[in-house]
N, C-alpha and C positions, 0 to 999 in steps of 0.2 A: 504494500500500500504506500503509495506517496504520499511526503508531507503535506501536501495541497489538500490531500483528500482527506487527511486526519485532522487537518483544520477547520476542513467545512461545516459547520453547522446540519445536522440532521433535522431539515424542516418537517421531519414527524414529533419532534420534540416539544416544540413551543403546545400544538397541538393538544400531546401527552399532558403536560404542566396546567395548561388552560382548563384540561377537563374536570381536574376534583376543584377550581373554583369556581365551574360553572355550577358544577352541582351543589356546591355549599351556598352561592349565590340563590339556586333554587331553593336549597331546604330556607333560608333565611324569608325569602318569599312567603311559605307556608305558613314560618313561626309568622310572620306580620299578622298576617290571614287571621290568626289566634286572637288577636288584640291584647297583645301581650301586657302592654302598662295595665288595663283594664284586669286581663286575668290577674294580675300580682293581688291587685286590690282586692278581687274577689276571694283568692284565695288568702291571704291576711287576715278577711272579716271570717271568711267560714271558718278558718283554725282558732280563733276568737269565741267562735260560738261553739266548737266543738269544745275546749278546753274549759269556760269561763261555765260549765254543765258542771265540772270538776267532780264526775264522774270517774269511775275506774276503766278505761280504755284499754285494749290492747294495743300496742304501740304499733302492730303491721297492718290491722284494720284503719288504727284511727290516719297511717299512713295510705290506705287505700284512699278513704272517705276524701281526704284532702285529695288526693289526686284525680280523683272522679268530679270535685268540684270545680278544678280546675279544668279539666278535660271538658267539661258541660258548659263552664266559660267560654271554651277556645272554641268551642261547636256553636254556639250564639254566636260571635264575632264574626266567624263566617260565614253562616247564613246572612248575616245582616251584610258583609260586606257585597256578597255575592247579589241581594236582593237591591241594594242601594251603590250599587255600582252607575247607575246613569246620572246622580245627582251625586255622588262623590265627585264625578270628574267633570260636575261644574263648579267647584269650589275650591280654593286654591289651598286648604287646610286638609283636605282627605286626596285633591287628585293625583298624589304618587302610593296612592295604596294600591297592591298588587291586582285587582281587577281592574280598575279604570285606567292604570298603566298601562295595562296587556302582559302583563308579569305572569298572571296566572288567568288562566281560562274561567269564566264564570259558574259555565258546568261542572268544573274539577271544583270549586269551590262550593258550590252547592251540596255535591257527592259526600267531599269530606266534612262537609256540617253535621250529613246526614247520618252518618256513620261515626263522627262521636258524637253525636248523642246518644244515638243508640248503646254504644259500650259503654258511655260514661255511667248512663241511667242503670241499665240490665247488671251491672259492674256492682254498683251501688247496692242494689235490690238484694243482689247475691248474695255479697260478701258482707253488709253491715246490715243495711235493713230497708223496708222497702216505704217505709213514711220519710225517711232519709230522700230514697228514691225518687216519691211523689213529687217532690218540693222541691230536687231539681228537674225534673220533665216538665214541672209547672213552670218554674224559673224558665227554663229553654223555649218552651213554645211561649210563652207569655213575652219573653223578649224579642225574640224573630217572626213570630204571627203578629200576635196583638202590638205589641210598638211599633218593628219596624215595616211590617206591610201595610198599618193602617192609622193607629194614633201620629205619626211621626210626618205623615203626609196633610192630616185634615183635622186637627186641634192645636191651640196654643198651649194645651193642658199636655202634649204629648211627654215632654217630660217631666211633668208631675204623676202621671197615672203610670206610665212607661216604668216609673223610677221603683215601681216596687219590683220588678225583675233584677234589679241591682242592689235593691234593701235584702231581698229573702236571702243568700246566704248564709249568717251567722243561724238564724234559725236551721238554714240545713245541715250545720256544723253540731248544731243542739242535738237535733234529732237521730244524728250519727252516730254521738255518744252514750243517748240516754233512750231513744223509741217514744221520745216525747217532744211537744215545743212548747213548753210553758211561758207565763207571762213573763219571764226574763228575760228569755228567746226573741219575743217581740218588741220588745223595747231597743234592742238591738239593732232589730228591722225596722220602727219606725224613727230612730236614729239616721240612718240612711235612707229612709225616706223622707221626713221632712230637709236634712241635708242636699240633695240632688238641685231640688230647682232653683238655691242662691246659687249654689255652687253653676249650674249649666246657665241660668241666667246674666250670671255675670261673663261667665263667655261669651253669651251670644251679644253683648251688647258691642263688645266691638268686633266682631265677626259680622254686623247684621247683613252687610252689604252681601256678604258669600251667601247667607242663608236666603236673602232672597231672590239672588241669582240662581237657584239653585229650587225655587219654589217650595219651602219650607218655612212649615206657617210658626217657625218659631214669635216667644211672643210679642218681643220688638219688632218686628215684621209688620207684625198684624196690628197689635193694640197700641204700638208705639215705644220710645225707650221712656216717657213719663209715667206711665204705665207698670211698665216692668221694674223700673226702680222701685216704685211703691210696694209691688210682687215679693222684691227679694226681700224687704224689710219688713213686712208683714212674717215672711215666712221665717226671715231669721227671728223675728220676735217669738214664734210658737216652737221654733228648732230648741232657744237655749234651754229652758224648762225641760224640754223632753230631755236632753244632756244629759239635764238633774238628776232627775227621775232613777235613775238605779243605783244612787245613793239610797233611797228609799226603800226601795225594794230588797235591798241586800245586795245586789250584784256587782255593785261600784264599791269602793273604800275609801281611805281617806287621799290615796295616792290621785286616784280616780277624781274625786270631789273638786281637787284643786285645780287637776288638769284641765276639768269642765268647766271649773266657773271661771278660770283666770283666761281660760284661753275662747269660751266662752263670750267674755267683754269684749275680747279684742274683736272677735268677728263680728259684734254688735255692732262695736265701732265706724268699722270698717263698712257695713252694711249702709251706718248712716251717713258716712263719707259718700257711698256712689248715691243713695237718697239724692242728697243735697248737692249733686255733681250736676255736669251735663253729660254725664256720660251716655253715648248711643246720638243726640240728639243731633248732629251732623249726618249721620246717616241714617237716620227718619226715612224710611221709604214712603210714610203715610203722606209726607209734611204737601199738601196741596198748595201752599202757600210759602214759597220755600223763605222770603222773606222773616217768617215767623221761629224760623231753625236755624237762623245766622250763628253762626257760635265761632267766636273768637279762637284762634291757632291756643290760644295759651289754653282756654277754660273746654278745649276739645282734648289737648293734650291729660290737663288736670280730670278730666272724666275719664279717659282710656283705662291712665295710671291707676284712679281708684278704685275700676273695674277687675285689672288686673291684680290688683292687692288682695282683692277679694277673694276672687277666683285660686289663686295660688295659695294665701292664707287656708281657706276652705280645705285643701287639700291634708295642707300638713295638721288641720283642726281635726279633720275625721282621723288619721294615722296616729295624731295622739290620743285621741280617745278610747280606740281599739288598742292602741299598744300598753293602756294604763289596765284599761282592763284585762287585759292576757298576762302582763305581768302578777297583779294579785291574784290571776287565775291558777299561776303556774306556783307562784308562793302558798299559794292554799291547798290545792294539789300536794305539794311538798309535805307541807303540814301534815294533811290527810295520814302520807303514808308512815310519816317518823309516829303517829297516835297510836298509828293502827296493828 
């Protein structure tokens, strides 16, 4: 062999090299598909609800249950990305998600929705129990029928009603552990149910222009952003009590108590800051009269930001609330067994 030829480059090589990044390329596609940030939270709150039962658990079940709720997550996300593929990829916040890319085929996305749900659920049913079960099949079609094929198109309530599909996990975490969802259970879930509509309202206010390019009757959209400020602060007024609330009940502690009320205020705070903002009201799609939605570069800027605050606060407010309670769940748990 000559040296010429031992220098050449075997243009089957690159080829070779390129293939396992195309395919990890693909897999990462699918993880998207998942809704991956979405599953983390999901699965947080169900392990939350599974442990804060502080029940006697087998550690390979109570590892099943969590991963069945997670699996039942990533089957929602799909379906939904797969059914709201035409209005993702008018909106510049969803359109490089892998359908409306062309990353993944809408049918392949459908298929695999369809298929974990089904394992996630039968999974469940098997191996823990089957009111476990129930409550994510209800969860999965309540999220990808009822919100995304029909509330999510033709109400401004879509995510207020929608938002119990995203509250039910900790109660299916309960159920997992105990074949029961008691009132501790629910408070849990109406935790994350009053929570959802500051939290997604405060995004949409400055998103609105996407949402209504995109014909989604979100409710700046529709009712306006004076409107929906009053929405969010209404709602955070009835959120922070519920917080309370399982101080009451026994399921909160003192760790918990503080977490809620101090961080609590802030979110009050911050709720009355986009109140008393302009936030949303540049992008008024209602505004007939555009003269009456002038808003100043400064006090559009100062409504975003407040909106933003919100929104992102809301985030790390739910994460502490669940992480305060998991903690004394796992502390009492501990207890349980040095008693027992």
């Amino acid at each position: 062999m000559s040296m010429t030829a031992a220098m050449t480059p075997d243009p089957a090589a690159p080829e070779a090299d390129a293939l396992p990044e195309t395919q990890v390329a693909r897999w990462q596609d699918y993880f998207q598909l998942l809704k991956p940030r979405v599953m983390s939270l999901v699965v947080f709150t169900g392990l939350t609800g599974l442990l804060a039962a502080r029940a006697p658990v087998n550690p390979i079940l109570a590892a099943v249950a969590v991963l069945c709720i997670a699996v039942g997550a990533g089957a929602s996300g799909a379906l939904n990305m797969w059914f709201d593929a035409d209005i993702d990829g008018l909106m510049r916040r969803t359109r490089g998600r892998p359908v409306p890319s062309g990353k993944i085929r809408g049918d392949d996305a459908a298929a695999l929705g369809v298929v974990l749900s089904l394992f996630s659920v039968m999974l469940l049913g098997m191996a823990v129990n089957w009111l476990a079960a129930g409550l994510l099949a209800f969860t999965i079609l309540f999220y990808a029928v009822v919100y995304t094929m029909w509330l999510k198109r033709w109400t401004t309530q879509n995510i207020v009603i929608g938002g119990l599909a995203g509250a039910l996990p900790p109660a299916i975490g309960w159920a997992a552990a105990t074949g029961s969802a008691p009132l501790n259970a629910w408070l849990m879930v109406a935790i994350i149910f009053f929570w959802t509509p500051p939290h997604f309202w405060s995004l949409s206010l400055y998103i609105t222009t996407d949402y209504a390019k995109a014909g989604v009757p979100m409710l700046p959209v529709v009712k306006g952003a004076k409107a929906t400020r009053l929405q969010i602060l209404l709602y955070s007024l009835i959120l922070i009590p519920i917080c309370l609330s399982p101080v009451l009940t026994g399921l909160g502690g003192p760790l918990y108590l503080a977490v809620a009320a101090l961080g609590g205020a802030v979110f009050l705070l911050l709720a009355v800051r986009v109140y008393l903002s302009k936030a949303g009201d540049a992008a008024d799609p209602r505004a007939a009269d555009r003269d009456l939605y002038e808003v100043s570069e400064d006090a559009k800027a100062a409504g975003a930001k407040a909106a933003r605050n919100l929104f992102a606060f809301s985030i790390l407010y739910l994460f502490a609330l669940f992480a305060a309670l998991l903690g004394e769940a796992v502390v009492g748990v501990k207890a349980l067994e040095l008693l027992s």
